[in-house]
GUVEXLO-689594 format. One record per residue: z negated, x negated, y negated of N, C-alpha, C, CB in turn; residue in one letter. Coordinates in steps of 0.02 Angstrom, whole numbers, plus 50000, padded with zeros to 5 digits. Each point is the difference from the previous one (the first is absolute). Glycine has a CB too. Layout:
<pts>
ZXYZXYZXYZXYA;...
</pts>
This chain:
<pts>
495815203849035499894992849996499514998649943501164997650046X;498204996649981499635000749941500144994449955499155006150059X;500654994249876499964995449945499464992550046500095012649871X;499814981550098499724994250021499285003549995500894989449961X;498705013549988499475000749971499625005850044500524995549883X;500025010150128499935005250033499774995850053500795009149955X;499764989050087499964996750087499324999450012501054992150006X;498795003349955499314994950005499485005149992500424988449944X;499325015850025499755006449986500025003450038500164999649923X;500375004150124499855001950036499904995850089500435008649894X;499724983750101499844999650051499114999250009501334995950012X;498405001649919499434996749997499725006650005500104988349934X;499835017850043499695005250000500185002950102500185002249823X;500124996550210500005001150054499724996350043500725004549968X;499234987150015499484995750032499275002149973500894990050010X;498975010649930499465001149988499405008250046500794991949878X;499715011450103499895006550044499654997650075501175006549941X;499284988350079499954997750086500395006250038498654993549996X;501815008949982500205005750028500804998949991498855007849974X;501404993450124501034997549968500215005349944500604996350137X;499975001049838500475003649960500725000850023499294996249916X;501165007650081500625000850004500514993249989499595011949964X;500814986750051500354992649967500294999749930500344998050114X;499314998649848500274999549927500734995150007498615000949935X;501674999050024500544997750006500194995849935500225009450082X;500064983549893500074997449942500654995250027498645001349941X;501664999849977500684993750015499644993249956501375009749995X;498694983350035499864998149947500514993150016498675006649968X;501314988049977500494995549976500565001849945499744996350110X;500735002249861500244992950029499554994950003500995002149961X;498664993350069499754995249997500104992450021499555009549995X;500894984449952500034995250018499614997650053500374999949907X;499764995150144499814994450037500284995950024499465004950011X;500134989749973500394993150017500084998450056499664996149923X;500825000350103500294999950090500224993049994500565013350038X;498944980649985500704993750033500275001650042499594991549988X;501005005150028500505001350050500394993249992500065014049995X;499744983350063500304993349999499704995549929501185005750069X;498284994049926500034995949958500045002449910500504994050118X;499935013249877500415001449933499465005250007501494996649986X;498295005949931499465003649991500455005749972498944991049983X;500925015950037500665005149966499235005949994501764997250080X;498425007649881499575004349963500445008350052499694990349836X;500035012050197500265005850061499515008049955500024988950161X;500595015049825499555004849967499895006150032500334995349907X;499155007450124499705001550045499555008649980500024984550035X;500595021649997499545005949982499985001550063500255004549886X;499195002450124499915004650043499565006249986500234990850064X;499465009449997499695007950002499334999850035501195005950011X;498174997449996499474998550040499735006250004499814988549974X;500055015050104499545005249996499334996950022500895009150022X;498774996949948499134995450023499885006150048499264992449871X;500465008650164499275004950020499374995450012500725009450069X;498754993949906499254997950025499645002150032500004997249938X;499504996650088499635005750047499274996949970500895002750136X;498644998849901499454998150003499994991349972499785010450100X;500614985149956499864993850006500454995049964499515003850100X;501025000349903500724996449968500375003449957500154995050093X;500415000249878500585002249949500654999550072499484993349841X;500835009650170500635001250053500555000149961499445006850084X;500934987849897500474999549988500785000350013499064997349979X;501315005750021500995000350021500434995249944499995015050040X;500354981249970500314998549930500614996550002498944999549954X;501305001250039500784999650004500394997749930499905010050091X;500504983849925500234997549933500724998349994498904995849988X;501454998449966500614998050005499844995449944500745009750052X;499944984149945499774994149964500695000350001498814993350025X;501555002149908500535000849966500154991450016499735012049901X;500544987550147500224992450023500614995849967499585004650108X;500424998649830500744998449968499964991949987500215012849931X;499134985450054499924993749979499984994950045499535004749922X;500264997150145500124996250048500834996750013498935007450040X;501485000449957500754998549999500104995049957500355010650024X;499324990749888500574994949953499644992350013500385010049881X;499314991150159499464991950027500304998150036498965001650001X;501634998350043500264999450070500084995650025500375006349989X;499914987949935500014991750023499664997249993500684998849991X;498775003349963499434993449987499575004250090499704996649792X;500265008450239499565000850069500384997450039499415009449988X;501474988650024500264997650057499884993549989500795008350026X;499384986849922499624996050001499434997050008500635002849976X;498745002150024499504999250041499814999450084499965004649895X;500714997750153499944998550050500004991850026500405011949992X;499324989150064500194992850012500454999750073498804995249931X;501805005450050500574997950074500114996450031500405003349973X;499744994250083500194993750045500214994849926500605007250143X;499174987549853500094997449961499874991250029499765012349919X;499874987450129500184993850034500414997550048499235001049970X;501104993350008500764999450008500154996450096500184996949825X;499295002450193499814995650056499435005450030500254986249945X;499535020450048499665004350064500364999250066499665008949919X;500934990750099499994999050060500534994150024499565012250004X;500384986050072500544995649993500695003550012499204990750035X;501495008049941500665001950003500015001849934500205003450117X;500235003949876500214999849941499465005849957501374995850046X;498365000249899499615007449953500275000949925498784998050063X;500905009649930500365002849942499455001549945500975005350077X;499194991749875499304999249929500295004149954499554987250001X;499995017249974500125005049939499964993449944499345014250044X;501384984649921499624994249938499635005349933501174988250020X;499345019849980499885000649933500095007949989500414987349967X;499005017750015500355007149980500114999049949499575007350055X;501184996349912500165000949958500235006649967500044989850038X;499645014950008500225006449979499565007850042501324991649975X;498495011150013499625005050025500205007649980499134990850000X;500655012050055499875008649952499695001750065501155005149900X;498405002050092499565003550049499965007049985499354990250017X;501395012850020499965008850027499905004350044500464998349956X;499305007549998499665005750041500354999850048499605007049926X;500394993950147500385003850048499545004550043500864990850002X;499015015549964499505004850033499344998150005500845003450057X;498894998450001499084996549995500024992050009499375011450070X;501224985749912499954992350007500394997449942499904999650129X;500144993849874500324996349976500524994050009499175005449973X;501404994049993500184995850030500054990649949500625013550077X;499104981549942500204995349942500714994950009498635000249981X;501644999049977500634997350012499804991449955500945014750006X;499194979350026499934994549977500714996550000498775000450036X;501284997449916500564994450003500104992349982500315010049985X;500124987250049499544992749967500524995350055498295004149968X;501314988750015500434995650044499754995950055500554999849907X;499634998750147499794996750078500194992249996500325011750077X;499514985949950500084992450037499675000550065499954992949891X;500675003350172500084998250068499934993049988500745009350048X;498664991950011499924990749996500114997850093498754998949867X;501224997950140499794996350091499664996049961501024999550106X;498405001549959499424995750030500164996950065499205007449947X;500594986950068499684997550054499774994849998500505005150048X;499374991550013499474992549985500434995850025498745003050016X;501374988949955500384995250043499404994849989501465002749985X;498484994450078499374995550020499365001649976500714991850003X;499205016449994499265001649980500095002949935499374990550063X;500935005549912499845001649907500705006650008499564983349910X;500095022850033500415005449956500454997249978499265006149968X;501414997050049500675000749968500185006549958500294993150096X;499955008349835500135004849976500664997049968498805006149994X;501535002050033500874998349986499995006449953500704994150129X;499725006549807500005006649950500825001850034499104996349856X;501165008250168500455001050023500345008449966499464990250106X;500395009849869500235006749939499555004049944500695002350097X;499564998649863499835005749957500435005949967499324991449987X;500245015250017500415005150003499655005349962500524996350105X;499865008949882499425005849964499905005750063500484999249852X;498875004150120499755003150056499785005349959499704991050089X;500335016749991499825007449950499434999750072501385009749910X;498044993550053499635002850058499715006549986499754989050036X;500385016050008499595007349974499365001650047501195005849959X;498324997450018499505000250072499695008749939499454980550085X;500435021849991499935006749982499205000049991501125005550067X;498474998349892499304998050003499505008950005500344985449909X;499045014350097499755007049992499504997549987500505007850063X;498924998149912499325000650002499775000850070500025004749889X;499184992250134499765003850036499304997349985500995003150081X;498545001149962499344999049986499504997350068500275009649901X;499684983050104499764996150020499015002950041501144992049895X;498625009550036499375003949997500055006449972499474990349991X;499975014550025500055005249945499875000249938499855003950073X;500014990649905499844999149929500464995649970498865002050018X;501804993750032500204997649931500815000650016498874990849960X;501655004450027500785001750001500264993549990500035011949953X;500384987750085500504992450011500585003650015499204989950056X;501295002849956500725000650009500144997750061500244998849891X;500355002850145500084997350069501005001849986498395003950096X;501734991149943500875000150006500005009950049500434979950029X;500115022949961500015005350012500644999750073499475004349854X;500814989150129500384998450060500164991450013500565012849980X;500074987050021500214992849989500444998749942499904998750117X;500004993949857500394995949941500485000449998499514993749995X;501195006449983500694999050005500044995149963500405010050021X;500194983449994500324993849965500495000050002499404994350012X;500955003949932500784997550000500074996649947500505008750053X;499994987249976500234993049979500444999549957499804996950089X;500754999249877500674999649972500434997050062499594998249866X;500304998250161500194995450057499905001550076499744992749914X;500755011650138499994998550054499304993550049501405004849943X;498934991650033499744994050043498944999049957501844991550020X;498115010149942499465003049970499565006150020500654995249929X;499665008550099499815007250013499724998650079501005007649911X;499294989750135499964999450061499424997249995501074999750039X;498944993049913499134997050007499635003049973500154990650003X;499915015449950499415002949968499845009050052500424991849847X;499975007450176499765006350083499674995550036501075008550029X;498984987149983499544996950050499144998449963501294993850061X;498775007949888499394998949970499855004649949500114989350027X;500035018250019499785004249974499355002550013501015000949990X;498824998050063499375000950013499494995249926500415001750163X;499664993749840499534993549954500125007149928500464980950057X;499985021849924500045004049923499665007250017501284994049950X;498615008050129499655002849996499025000250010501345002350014X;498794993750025499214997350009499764998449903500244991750160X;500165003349817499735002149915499965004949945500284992450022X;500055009950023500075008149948499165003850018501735003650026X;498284995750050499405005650008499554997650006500415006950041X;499374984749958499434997949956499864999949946500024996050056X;500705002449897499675000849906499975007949986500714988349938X;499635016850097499755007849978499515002550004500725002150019X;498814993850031499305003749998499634996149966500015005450099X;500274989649851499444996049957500545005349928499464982350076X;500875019449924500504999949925499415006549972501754996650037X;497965007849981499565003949964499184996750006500905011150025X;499084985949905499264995949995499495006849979500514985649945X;499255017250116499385007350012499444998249956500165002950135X;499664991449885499204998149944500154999549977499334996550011X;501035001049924500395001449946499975006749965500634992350053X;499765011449984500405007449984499065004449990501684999650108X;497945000049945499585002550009499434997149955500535003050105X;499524989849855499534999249980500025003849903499894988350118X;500615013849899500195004649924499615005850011501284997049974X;498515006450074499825005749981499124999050018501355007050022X;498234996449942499414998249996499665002050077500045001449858X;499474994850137499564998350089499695008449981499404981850031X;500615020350018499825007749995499425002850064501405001849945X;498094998950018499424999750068500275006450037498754994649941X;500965004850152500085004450039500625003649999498914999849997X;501444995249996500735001950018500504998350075499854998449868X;500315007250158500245000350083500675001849985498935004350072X;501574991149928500725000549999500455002350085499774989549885X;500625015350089500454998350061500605003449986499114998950086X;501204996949914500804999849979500495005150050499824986149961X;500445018050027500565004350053500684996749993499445012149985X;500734985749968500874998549999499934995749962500675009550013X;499904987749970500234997149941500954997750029498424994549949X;501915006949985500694997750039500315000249926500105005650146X;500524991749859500564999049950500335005649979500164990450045X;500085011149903500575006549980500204997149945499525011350039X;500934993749952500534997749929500065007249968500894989150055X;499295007649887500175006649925500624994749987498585006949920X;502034995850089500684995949996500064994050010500225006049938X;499904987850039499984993149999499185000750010501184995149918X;498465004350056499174999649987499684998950043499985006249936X;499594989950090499705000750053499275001649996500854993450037X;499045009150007498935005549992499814995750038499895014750003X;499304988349999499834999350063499495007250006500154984950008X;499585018950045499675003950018499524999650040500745003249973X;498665000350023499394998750046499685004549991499924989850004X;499485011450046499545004850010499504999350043500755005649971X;498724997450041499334998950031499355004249984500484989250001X;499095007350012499505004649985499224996549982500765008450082X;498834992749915499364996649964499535001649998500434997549953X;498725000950063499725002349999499394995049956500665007650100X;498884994049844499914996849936499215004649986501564997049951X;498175000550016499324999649972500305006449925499394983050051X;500015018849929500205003249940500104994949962499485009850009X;500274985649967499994994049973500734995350000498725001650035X;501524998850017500524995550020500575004249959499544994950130X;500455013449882500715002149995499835002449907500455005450166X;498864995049798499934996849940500624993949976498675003150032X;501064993749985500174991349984501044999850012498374993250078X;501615011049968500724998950009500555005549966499534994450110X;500065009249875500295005549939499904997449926499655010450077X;499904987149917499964995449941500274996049979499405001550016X;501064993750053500494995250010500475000549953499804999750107X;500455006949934500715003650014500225003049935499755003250123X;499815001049836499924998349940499924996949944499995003950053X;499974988549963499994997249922500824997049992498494995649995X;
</pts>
């Protein structure tokens, strides 16, 4: 494994040549980066590994990493609070069910996924119209658990979002609560898997790391894991970069 100084040395002496070389190999990070997520700005600390070979025209990159998501976890309520849930009390006519309030969060590993657990409180209202004009009746309030299982996946080859990994679960304190909030389970899931593919802000995440000329991304994986309670994340791909570019991004990675 080479030193930072070495790497660069010998990759630049193999571009320069114009002649391939064998795959050098370097670990590099830990390296902070900043990640919104929902809104909440958390600092994701981010190592890996990169082989190069060169050829004539290009830098050929492998690189494979992991990011220490612990901070996302101790973030859990200020990001569930960032969702936005059925929250209008009159979407349909009969009876609807309004998230008034999270009051409690956490988000665990469960293998290459995740699961988030919300807790908090509901209001049942009736709607309907008498002579045209909206009627709204408040007809209970109750506390509510909702879990929805979540994963990585990769949309493009260059970048990574979230998508529900199945369906939401709800429960109520109240019988007569629970019945109206199954019937409008669909409405908690349709919001779930619209705010998950906004909850990772990419231009953002991406505008941290420097614009890097002649750079060809393409992503192989990315997915969830755990180190006990802890939650990761993992990824890998491959790259293809200017001498110049993979300069600039070793330079990064180092300061």
């Amino acid at each position: 494994m080479f030193k930072l100084d070495a790497f660069v040395f010998a990759v630049a002496a193999a571009w320069l040549s114009g002649s391939a070389c064998p795959a050098l190999a370097l670990d590099v990070g830990p390296k902070t980066l900043p990640l919104k997520v929902a809104g909440v700005t958390v600092e994701i600390p981010v190592a890996g590994s990169l082989d190069v070979h060169t050829d004539a025209d290009a830098l050929n990159v492998k690189a494979s990493g992991s990011g220490d998501l612990q901070a996302i976890q101790d973030n859990a309520l200020a990001i569930a609070r960032g969702l936005r849930l059925p929250h209008e009390p009159c979407a349909h006519n009969g009876v609807n069910v309004v998230v008034n309030s999270i009051d409690a969060a956490a988000i665990t590993p469960a293998k290459t996924s995740v699961v988030i657990d919300l807790s908090g409180h509901v209001a049942l209202y009736a709607c309907t119209k008498v002579l045209g004009s909206p009627l709204k009746t408040k007809l209970a309030e109750d506390s509510v658990s909702i879990s929805a299982p979540v994963e990585l996946y990769l949309p493009t080859p260059n970048s990574v979002a979230l998508r529900l990994a199945g369906t939401a679960t709800i429960a109520t304190g109240r019988p007569a609560t629970m019945e109206a909030a199954s019937a409008f389970l669909g409405d908690v899931n349709a919001a779930l898997s619209a705010q998950l593919g906004k909850l990772l802000d990419t231009e953002r995440a991406r505008a941290a790391l420097p614009v890097l000329p002649g750079l060809d991304v393409d992503m192989e994986s990315a997915t969830f894991a755990q180190d006990g309670p802890k939650l990761l994340v993992r990824a890998s791909g491959r790259a293809k970069m200017s001498a110049e570019g993979f300069a600039a991004l070793l330079a990064f990675m180092s300061r």
